[in-house]
FISEMI-445522 format. One record per residue: x, y, z of N, C-alpha, C in turn. Coordinates in steps of 0.2 Angstrom, whole numbers, padded with zeros to 4 digits, always signed. Layout:
residues N
XYZXYZXYZ...
//
This chain:
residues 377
-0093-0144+0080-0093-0142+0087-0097-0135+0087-0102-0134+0092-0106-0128+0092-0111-0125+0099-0110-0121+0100-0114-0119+0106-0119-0123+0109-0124-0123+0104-0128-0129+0105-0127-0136+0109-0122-0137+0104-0120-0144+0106-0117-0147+0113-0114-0141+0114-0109-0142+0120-0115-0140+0124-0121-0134+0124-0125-0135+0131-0129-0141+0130-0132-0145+0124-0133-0151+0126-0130-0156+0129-0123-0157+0127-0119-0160+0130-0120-0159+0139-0118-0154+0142-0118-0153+0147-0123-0156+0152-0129-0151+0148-0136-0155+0152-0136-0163+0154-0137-0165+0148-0134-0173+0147-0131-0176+0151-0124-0173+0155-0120-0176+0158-0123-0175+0167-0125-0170+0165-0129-0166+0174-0136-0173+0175-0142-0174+0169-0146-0179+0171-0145-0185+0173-0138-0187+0169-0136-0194+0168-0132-0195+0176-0127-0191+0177-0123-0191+0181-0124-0188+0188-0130-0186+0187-0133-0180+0195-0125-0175+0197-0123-0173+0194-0117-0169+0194-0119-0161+0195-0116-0156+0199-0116-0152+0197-0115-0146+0189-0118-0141+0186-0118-0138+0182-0109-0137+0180-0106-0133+0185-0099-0133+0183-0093-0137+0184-0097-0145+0187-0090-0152+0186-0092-0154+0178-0100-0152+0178-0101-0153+0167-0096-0149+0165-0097-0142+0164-0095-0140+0161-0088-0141+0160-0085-0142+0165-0080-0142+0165-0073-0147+0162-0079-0154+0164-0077-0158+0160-0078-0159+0150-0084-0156+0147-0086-0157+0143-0081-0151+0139-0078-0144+0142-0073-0141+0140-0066-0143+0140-0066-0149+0143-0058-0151+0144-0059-0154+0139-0063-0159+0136-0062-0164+0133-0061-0160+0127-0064-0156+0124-0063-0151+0117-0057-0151+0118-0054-0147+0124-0047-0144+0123-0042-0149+0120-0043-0153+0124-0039-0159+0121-0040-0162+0114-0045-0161+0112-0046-0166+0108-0042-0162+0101-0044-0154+0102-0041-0149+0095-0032-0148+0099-0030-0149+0106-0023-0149+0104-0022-0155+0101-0024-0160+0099-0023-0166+0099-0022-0169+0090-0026-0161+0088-0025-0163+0082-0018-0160+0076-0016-0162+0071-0009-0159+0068-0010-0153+0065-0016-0150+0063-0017-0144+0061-0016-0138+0067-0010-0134+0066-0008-0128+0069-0015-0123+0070-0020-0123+0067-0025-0117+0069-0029-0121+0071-0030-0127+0072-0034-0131+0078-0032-0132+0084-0026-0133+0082-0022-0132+0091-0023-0127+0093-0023-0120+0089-0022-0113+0093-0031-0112+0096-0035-0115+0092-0043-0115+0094-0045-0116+0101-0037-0123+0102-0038-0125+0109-0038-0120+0115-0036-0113+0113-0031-0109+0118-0038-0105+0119-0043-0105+0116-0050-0099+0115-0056-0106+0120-0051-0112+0116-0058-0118+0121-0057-0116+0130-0049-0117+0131-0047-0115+0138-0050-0110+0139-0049-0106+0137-0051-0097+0141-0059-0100+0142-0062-0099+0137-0071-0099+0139-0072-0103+0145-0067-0109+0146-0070-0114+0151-0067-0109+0158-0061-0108+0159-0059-0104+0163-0064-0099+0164-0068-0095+0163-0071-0090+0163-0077-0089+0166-0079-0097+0163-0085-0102+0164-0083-0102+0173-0080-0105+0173-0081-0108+0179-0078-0104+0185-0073-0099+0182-0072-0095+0187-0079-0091+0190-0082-0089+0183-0089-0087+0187-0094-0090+0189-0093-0098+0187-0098-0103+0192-0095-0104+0198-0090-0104+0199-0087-0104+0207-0086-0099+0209-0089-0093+0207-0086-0084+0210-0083-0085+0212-0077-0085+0208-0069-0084+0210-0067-0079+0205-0062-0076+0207-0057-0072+0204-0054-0074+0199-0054-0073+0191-0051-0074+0188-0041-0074+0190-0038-0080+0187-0030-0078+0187-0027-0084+0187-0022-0081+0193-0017-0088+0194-0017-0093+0200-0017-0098+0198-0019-0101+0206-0014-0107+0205-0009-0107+0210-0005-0112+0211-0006-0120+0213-0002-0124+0211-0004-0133+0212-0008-0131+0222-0013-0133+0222-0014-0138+0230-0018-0131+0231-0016-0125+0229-0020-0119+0233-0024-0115+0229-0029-0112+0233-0035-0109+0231-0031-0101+0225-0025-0099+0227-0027-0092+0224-0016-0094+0227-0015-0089+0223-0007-0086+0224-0005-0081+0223+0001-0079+0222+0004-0071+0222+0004-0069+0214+0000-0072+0210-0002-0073+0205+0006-0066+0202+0013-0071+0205+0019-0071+0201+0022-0063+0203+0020-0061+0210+0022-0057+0214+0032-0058+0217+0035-0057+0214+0042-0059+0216+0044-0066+0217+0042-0067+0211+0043-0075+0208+0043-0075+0200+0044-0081+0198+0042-0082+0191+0038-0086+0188+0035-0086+0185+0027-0089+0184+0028-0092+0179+0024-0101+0181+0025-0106+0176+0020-0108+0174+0019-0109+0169+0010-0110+0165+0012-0114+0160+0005-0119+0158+0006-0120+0152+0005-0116+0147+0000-0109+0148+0000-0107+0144+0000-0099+0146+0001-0092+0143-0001-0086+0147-0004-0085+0140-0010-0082+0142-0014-0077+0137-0013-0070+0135-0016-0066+0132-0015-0058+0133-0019-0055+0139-0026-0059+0140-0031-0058+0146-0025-0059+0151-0023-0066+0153-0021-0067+0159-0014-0062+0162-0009-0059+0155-0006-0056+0157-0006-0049+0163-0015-0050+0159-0016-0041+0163-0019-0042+0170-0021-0049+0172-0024-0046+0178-0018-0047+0183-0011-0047+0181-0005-0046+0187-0001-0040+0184+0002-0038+0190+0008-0032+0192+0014-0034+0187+0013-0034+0180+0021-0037+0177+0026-0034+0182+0027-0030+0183+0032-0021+0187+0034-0029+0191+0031-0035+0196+0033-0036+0200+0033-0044+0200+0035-0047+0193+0037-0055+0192+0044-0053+0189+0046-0058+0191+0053-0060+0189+0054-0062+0183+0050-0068+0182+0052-0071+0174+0046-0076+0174+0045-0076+0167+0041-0081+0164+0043-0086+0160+0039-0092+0162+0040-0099+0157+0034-0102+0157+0035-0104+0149+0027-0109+0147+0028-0114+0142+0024-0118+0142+0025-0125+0138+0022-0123+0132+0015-0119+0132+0014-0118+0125+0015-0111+0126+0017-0108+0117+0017-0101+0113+0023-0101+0111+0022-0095+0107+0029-0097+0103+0033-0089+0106+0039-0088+0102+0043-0083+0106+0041-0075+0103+0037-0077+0097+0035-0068+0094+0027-0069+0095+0023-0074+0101+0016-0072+0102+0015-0066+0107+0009-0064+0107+0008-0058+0109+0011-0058+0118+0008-0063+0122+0010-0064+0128+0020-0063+0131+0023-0068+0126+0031-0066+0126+0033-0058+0122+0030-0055+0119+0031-0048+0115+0029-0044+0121+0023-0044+0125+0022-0039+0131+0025-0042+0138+0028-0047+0138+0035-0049+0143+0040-0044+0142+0042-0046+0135+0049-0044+0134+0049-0036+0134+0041-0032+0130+0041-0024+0134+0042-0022+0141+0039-0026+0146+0041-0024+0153+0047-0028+0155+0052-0029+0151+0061-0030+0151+0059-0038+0159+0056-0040+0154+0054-0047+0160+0056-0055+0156+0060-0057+0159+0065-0063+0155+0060-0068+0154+0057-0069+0147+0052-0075+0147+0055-0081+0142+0055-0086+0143+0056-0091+0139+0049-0098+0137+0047-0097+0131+0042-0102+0129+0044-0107+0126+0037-0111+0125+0040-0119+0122+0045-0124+0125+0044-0124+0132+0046-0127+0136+0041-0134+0139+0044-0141+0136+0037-0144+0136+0041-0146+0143+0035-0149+0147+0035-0153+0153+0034-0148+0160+0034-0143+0157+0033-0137+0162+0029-0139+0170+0024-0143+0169+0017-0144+0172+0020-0153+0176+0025-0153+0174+0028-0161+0178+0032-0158+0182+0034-0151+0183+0040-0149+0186+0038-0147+0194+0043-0147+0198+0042-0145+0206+0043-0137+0206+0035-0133+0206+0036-0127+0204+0035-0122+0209+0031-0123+0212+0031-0119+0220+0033-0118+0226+0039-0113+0225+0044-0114+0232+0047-0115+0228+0050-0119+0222+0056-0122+0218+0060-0116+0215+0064-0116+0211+0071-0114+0210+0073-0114+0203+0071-0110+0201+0072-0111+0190+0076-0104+0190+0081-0106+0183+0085-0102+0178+0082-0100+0173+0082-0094+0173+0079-0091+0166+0086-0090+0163+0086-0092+0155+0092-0088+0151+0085-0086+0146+0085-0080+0147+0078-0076+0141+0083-0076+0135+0089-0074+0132+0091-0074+0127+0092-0079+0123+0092-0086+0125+0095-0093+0123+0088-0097+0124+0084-0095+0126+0077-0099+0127+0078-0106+0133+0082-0103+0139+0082-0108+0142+0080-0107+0149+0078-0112+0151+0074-0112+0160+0077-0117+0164+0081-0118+0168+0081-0123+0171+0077-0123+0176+0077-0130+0179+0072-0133+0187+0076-0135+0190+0075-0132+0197+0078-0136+0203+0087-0135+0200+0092-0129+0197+0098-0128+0197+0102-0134+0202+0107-0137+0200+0113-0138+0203+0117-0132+0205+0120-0133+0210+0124-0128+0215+0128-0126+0207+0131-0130+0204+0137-0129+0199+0133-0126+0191+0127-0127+0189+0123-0121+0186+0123-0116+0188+0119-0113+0193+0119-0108+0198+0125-0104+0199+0131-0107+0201+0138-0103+0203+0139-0101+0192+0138-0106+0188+0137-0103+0182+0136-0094+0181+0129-0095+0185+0125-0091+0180+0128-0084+0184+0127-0084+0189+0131-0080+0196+0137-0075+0190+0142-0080+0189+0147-0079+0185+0146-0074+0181+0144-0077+0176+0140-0073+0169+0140-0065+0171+0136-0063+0177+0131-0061+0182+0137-0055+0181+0141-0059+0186+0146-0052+0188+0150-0050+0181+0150-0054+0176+0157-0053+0170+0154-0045+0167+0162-0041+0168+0159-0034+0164+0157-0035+0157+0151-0032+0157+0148-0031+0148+0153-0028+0145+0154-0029+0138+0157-0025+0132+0153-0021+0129+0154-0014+0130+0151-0009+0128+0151-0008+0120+0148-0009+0115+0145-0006+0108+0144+0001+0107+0148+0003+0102+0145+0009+0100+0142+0008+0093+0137+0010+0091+0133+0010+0086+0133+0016+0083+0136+0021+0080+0136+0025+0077+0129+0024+0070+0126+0032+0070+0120+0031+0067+0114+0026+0069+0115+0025+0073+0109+0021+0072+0106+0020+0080+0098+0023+0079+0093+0025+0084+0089+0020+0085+0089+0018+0093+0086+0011+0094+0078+0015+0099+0074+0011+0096+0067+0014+0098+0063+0008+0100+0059+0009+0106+0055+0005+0110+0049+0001+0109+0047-0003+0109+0040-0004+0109+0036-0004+0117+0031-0001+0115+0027-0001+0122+0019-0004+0121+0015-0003+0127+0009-0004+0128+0006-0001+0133+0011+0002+0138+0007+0005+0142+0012+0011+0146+0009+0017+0148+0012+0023+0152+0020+0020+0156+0018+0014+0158+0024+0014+0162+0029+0009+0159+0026+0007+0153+0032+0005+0148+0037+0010+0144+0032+0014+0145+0036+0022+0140+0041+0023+0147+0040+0024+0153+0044+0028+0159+0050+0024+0158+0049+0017+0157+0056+0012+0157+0061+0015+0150+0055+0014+0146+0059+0015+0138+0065+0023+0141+0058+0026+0144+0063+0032+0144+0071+0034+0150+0070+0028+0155+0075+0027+0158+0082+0023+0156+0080+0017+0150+0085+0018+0148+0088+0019+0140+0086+0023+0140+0088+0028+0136+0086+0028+0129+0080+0027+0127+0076+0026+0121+0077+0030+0116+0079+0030+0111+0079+0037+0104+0069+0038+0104+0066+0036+0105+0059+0035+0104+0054+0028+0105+0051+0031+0102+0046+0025+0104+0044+0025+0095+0045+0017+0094+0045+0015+0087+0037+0013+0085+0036+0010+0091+0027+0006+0092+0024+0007+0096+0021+0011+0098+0015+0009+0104+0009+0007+0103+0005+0001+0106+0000-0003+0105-0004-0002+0109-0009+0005+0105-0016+0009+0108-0020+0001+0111-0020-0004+0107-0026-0007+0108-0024-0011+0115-0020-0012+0119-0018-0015+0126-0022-0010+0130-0020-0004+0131-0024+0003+0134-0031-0001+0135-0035-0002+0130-0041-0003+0130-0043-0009+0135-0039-0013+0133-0038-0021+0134-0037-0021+0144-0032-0017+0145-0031-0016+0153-0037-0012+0156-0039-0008+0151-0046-0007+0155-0050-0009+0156-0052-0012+0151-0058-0017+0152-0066-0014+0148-0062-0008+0144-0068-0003+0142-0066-0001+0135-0072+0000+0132-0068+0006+0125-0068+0013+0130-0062+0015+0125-0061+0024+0131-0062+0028+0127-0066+0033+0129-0068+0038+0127-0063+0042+0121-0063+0048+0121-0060+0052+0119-0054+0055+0122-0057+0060+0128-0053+0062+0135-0049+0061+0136-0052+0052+0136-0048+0046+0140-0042+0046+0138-0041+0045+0130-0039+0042+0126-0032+0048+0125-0034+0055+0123-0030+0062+0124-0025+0060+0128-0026+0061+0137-0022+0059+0144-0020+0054+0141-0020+0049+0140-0015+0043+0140-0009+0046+0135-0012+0050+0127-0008+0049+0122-0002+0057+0123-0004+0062+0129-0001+0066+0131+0003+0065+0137+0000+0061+0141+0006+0059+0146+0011+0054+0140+0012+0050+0136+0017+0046+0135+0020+0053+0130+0018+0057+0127+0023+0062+0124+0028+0067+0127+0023+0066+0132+0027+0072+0139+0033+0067+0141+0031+0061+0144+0037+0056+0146+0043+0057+0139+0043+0057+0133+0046+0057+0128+0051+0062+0127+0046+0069+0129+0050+0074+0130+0053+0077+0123+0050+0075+0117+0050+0077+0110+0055+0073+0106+0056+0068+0109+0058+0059+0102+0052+0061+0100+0053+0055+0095+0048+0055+0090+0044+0047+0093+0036+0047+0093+0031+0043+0094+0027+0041+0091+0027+0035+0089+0023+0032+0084+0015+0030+0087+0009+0030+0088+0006+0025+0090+0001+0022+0083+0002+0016+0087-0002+0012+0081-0009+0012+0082-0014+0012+0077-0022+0014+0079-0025+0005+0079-0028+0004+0084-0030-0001+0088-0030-0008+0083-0025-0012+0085-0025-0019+0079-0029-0023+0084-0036-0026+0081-0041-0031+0084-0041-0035+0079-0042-0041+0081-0042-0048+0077-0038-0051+0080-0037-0057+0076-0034-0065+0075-0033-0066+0082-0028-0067+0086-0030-0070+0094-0030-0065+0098-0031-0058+0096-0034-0049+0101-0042-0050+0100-0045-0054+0107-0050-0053+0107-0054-0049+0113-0058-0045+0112-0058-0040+0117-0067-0041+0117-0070-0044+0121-0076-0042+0125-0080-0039+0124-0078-0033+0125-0082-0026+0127-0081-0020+0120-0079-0028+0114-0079-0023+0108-0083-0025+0102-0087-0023+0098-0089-0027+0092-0087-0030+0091-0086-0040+0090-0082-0044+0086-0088-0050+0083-0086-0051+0079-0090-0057+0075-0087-0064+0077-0090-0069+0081-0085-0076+0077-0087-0078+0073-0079-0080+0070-0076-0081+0063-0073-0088+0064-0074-0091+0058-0071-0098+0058-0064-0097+0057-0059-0091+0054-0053-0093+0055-0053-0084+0056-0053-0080+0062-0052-0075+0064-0044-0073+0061-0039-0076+0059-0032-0073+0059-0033-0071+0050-0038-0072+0048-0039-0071+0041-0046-0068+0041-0048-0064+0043-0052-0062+0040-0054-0054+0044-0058-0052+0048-0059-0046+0050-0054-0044+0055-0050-0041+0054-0043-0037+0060-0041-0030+0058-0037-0030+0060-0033-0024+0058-0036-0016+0054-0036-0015+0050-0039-0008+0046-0045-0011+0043-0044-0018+0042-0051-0020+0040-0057-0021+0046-0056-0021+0052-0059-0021+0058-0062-0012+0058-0057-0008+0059-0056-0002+0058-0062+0002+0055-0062+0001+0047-0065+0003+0042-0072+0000+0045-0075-0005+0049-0081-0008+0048-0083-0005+0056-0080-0002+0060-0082+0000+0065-0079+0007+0066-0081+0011+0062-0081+0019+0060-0081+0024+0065-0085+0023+0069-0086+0026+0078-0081+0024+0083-0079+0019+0082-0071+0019+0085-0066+0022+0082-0066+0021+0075-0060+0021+0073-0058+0032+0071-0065+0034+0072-0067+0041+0073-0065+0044+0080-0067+0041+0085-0065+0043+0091-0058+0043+0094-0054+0036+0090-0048+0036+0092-0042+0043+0087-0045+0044+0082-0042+0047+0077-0043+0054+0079-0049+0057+0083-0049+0064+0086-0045+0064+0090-0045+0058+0095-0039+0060+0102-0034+0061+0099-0031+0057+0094-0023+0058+0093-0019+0062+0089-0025+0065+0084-0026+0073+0081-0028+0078+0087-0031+0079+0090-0030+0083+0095-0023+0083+0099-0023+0078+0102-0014+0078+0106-0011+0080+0100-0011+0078+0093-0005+0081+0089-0004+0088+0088-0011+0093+0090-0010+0099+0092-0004+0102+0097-0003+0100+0101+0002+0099+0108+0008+0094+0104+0008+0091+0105+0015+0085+0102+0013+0084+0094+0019+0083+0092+0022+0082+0085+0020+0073+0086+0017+0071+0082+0018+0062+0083+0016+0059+0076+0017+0050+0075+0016+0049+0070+0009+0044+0071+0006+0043+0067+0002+0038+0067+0001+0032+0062+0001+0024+0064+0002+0019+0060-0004+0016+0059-0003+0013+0053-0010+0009+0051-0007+0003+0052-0013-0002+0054-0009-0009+0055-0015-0015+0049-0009-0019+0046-0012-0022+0043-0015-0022+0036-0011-0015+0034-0013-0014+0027-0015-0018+0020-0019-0018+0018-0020-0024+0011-0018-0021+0005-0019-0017+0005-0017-0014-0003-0019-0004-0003-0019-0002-0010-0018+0005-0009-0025+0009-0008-0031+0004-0009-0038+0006-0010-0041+0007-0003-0036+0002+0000-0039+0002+0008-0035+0008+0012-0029+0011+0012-0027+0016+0012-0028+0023+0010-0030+0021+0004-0032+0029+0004-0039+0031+0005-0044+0026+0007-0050+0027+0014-0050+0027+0020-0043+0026+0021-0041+0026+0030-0037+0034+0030-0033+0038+0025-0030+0042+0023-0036+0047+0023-0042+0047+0021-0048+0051+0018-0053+0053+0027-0050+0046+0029-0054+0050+0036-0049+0053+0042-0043+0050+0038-0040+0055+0043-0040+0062+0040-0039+0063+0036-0039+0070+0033-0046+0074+0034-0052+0070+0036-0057+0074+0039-0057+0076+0044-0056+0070+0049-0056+0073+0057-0050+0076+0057-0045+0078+0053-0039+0083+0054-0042+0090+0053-0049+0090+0048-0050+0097+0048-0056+0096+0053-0059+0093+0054-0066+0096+0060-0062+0095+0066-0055+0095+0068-0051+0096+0074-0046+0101+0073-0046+0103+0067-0042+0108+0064-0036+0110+0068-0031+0103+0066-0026+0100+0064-0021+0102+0057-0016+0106+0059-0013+0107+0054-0011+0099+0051-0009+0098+0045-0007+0091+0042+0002+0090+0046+0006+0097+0045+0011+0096+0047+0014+0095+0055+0007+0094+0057+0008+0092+0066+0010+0083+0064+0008+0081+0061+0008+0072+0063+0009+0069+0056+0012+0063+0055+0015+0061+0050+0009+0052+0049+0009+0050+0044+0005+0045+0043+0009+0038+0042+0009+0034+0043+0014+0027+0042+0008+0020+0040+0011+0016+0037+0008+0008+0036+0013+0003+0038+0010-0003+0041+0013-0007+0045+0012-0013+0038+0018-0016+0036+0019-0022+0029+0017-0027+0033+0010-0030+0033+0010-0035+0039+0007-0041+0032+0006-0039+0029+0001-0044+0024+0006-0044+0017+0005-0050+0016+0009-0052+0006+0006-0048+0001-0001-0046+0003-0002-0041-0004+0000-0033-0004+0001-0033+0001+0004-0027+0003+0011-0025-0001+0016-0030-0001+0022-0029-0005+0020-0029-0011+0014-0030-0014+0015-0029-0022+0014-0021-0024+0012-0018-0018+0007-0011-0020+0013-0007-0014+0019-0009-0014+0023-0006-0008+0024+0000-0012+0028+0002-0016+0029+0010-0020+0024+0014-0021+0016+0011-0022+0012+0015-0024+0012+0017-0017+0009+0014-0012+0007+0015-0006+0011+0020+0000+0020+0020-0002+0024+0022+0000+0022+0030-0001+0022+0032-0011+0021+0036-0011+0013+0041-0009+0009+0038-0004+0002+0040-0001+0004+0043+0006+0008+0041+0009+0010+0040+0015+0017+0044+0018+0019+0045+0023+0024+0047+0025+0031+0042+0027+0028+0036+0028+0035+0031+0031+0032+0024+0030+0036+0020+0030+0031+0014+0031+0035+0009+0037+0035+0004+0041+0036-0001+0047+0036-0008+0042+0040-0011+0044+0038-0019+0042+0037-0022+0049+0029-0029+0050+0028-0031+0054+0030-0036+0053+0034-0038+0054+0041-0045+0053+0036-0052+0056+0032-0052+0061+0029-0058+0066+0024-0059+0061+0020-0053+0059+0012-0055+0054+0017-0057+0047+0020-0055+0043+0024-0052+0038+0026-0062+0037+0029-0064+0041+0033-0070+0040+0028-0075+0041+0024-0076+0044+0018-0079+0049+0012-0079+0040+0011-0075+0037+0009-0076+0030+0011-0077+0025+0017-0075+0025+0024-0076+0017+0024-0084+0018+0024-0086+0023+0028-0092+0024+0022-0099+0027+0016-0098+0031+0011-0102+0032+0013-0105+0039+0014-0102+0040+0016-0105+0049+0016-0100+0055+0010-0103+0059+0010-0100+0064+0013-0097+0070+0013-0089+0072+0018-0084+0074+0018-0088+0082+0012-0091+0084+0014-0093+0091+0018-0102+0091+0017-0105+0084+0020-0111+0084+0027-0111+0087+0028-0117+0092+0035-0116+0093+0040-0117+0093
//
């Protein structure tokens, strides 16, 4: 399968069938999509998810329509405006072009419970449950579903004696835990995830995922840009401690409007510090903003995706530069590495001692150790 192919394919369908451009296209994209969910291999099934977007994309702009959510029978919907929204699948694109602030809960047939679409549900405290087959046969608009987000369940269409269930649950007073010692810190992605974090009552922010910012925009952002964002979330923090991660691109984080190559197996190959190191001009700009803001806030900075100790101490060398052409004291900001890759633990102690702290990415981490895909589910 190849671009070529597929616009031959099309044309072909258009002479033969006198059909419109985008009933070809559409049909010639469906057919892929199927054909790689259809097969046993987990990275050909996840292929089908990049077949769907293109095709969505395709024809939202051959019918100048708005990208989103559109309900069975209707042109457009509340694209999950004080409802809960039922997909077979949600993307990271699709997440962004709705108000999470104002969905209730999510449910979908395909992705697994640690892909990136359920990880940014679960930051804006929105009850999602994945891996839900038959989703797509169920009476969904106007209908009546149970989210249990912690047990991974959804019901359709509740009986009154579910429901009075769940109600129950609902009012039972919680049993309060104290946790001595131990500081529970938030992952976010965006300004108003930090406002939540800090509402209830976050020791800090563990993670935040600079490259969502980017993703929400629809832009690479400046410098300026980039400072405002990373000094409004410090000021919301109020001196906890802030980690932000320096932009993780790759494997199913594809972003348009940024350098990217395709790759036949993108989850292996160009991402993370290796994307990083290969796109210097980003990875330079983002590193002054947040040296700069470390002038003003104490923060820490992660590296995502570390290979081994040679690739950090060239990501360590250019921080240490833009720290003095911003002249950045060293003891304003702290350096971290994120354990996301197998070769990474063979080099953990040398690497630990290069560095200031280090994170385990438990989703990449497992997802390699083990050969099983993080959105499988």
């Amino acid at each position: 399968m190849n671009d070529i192919a597929i616009i031959n394919e099309i044309k072909s369908i258009i002479e033969v069938e006198k059909i419109p451009f985008e009933t070809a296209a559409e049909t010639v994209y469906t057919r892929y999509e199927a054909m790689f969910m259809a097969l046993e291999d987990d990275l050909f099934q996840e292929r089908s998810t990049d077949i769907g977007e293109v095709k969505r994309r395709l024809l939202n702009f051959g019918y100048k329509t708005e990208p989103g959510f559109v309900c069975s029978g209707q042109r457009s919907c509340g694209k999950g405006y004080k409802s809960i929204i039922v997909a077979e699948e949600l993307t990271t694109t699709m997440l962004f072009e709705i108000d999470l602030s104002k969905v209730l809960g999510i449910v979908t047939e395909r992705g697994g419970v640690n892909g990136h679409a359920a990880l940014l549900a679960r930051s804006a405290a929105i009850p999602a449950v994945t891996g839900v087959s038959g989703t797509q046969n169920q009476d969904r608009c106007g209908g009546t579903i149970l989210i249990e987000g912690e047990k991974g369940i959804a019901i359709f269409n509740p009986s009154q004696t579910e429901t009075a269930s769940i109600e129950t649950a609902l009012t039972t007073d919680a049993i309060e835990a104290s946790l001595p010692g131990i500081s529970i810190y938030s992952n976010c992605s965006s300004v108003e995830n930090v406002t939540l974090a800090v509402k209830n009552g976050s020791d800090g922010i563990g993670l935040f995922r600079t490259e969502m910012l980017f993703l929400n925009k629809g832009k690479v952002l400046n410098t300026s840009e980039q400072i405002e964002i990373y000094q409004t979330v410090c000021e919301k923090m109020n001196g906890k401690p802030v980690t932000f991660r320096l932009l993780d691109i790759g494997g199913d984080k594809t972003f348009p409007f940024l350098p990217q190559f395709k790759e036949e197996n993108p989850f292996l190959s160009l991402r993370g510090s290796r994307y990083l190191l290969e796109n210097r001009e980003i990875l330079r700009t983002q590193l002054s903003a947040l040296l700069i803001t470390a002038q003003k806030f104490p923060l820490k900075i992660m590296l995502p995706m570390i290979i081994d100790s040679a690739q950090l101490k060239e990501l360590i060398s250019e921080i240490n530069v833009i720290a003095e052409e911003m002249k950045t004291d060293r003891s304003r900001f702290e350096i971290g590495i994120m354990f996301e890759v197998s070769s990474a633990l063979f080099e953990a102690e040398e690497m630990l001692s290069l560095c200031d702290f280090g994170s385990i990415g438990s989703n990449n981490l497992l997802q390699y150790l083990f050969a099983i895909d993080r959105n499988n589910e």
